[in-house]
PALUMLUM-604788 format. One record per atom (N, C-alpha, C, CB): x, y, z. Coordinates in pm, whole numbers, padded with zeros to 5 digits, always signed. Glycine has a CB too. Layout:
REM PALUMLUM-604788
XYZ...
***
This chain:
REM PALUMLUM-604788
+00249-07790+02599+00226-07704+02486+00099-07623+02512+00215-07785+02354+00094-07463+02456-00003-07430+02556-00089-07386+02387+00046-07288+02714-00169-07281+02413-00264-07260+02326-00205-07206+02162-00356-07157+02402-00102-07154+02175-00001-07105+02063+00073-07211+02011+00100-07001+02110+00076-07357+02047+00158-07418+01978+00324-07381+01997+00108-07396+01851+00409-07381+01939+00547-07365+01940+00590-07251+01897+00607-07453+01875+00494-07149+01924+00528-07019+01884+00632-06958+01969+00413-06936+01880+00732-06886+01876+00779-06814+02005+00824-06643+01907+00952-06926+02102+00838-06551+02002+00828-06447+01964+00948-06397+01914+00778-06384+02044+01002-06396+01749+01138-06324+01738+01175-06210+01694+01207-06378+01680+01266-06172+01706+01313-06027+01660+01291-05986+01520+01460-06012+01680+01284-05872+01514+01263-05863+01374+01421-05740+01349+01066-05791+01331+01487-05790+01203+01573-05741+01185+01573-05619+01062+01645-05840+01179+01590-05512+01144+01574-05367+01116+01695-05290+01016+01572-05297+01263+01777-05320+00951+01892-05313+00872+02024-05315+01008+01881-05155+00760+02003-05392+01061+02142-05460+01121+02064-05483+01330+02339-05290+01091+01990-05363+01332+01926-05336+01441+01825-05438+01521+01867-05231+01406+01793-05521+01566+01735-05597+01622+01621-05573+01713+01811-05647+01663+01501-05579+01724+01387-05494+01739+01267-05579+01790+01353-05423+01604+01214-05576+01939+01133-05693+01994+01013-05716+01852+01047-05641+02173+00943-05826+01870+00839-05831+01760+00707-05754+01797+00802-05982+01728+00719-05706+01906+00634-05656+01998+00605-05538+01922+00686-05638+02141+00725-05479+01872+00717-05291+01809+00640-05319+01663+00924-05189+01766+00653-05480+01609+00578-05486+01526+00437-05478+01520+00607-05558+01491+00369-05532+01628+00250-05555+01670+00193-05435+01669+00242-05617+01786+00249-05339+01771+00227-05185+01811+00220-05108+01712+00325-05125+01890+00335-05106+01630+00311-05005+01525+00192-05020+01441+00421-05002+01438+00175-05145+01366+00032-05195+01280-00102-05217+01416+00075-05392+01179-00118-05173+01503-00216-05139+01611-00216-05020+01573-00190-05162+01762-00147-04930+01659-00116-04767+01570-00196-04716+01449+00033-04764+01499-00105-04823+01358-00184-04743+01222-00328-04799+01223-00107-04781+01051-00363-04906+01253-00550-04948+01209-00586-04847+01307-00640-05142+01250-00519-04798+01456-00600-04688+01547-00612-04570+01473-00530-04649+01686-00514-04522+01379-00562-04391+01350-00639-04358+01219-00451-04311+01355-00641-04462+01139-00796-04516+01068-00882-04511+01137-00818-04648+01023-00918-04583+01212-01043-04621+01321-01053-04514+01362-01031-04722+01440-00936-04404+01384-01000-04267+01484-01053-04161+01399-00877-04183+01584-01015-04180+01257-01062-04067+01151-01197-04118+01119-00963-04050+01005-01207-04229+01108-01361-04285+01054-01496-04238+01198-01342-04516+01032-01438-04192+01311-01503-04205+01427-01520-04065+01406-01437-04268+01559-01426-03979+01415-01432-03857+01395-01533-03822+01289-01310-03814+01370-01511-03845+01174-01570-03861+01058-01720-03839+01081-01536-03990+01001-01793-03992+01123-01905-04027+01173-01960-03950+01309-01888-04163+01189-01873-03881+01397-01950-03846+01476-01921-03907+01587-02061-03857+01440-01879-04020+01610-01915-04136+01733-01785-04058+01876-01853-04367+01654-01733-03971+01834-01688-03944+02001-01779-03820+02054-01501-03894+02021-01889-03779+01993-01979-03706+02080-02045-03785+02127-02055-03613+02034-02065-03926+02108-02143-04028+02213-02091-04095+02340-02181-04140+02143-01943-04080+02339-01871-04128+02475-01832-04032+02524-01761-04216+02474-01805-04055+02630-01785-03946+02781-01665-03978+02810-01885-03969+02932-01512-04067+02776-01396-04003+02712-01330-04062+02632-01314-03963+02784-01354-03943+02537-01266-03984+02428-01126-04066+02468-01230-03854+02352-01035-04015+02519-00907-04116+02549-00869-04243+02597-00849-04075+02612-00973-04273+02662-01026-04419+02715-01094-04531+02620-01134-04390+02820-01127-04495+02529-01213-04532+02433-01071-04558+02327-01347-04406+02393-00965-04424+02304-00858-04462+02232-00788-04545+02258-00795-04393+02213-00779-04580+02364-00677-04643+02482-00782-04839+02416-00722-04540+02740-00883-04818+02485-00960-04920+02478-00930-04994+02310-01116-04861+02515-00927-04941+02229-00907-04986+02082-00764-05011+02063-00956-04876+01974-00714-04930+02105-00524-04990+02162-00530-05112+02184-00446-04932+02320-00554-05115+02298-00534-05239+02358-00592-05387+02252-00620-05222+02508-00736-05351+02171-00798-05471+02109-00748-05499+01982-00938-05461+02098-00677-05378+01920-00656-05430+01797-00490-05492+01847-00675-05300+01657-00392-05413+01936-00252-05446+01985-00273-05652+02030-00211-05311+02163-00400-05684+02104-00409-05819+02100-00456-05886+01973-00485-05854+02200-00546-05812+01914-00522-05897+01734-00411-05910+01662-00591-05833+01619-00317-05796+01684-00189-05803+01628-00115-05919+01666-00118-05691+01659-00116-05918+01802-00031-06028+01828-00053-06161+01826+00008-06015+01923-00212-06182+01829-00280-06296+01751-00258-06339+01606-00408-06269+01753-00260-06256+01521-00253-06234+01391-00100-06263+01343-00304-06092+01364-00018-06192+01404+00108-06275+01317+00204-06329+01328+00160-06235+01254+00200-06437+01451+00270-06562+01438+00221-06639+01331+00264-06639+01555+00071-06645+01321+00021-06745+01206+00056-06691+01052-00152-06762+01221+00057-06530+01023+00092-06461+00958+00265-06526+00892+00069-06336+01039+00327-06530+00994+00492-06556+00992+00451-06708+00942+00603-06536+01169+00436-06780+01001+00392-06924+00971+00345-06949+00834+00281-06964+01060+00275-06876+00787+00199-06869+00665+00326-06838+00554+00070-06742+00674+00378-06737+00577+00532-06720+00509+00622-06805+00468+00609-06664+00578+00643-06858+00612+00768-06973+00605+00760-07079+00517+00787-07045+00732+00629-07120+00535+00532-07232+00448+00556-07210+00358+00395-07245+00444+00559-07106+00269+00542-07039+00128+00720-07014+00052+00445-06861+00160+00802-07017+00123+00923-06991+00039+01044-07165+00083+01005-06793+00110
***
């Protein structure tokens, strides 16, 4: 049993369509990125890095691994509840 416990990753069902859980992760990465990119804009903070797209890329990637941290226990928390 490794650090996740008995997690395993399932589909999520899209009105008949079947859809990795992965696109779930991505999409709610997505949306906190383009929050995070208006508040940056906003503030100023991409005249302080030398590139912008790397930096987008870079927040991709950290919030896309919180996502996928975040809701197996999320799902878990559910199941518990009904």
């Amino acid at each position: 049993m490794g650090i996740w416990g008995d997690v395993m990753i399932a589909e999520i069902n899209l009105f008949g369509i079947f859809c990795s859980g992965m696109l779930g992760a991505a999409c709610l990465a997505g949306v906190i990125l383009l929050l995070v990119r208006r508040i940056f804009l906003w503030v100023g903070f991409y005249h302080l890095v030398w590139h912008r797209h790397l930096v987008d890329l870079a927040l991709f990637t950290i919030f896309l691994a919180a996502a996928i941290s975040i809701l197996p226990a999320l799902a878990g928390a559910f199941e518990g509840a009904s």
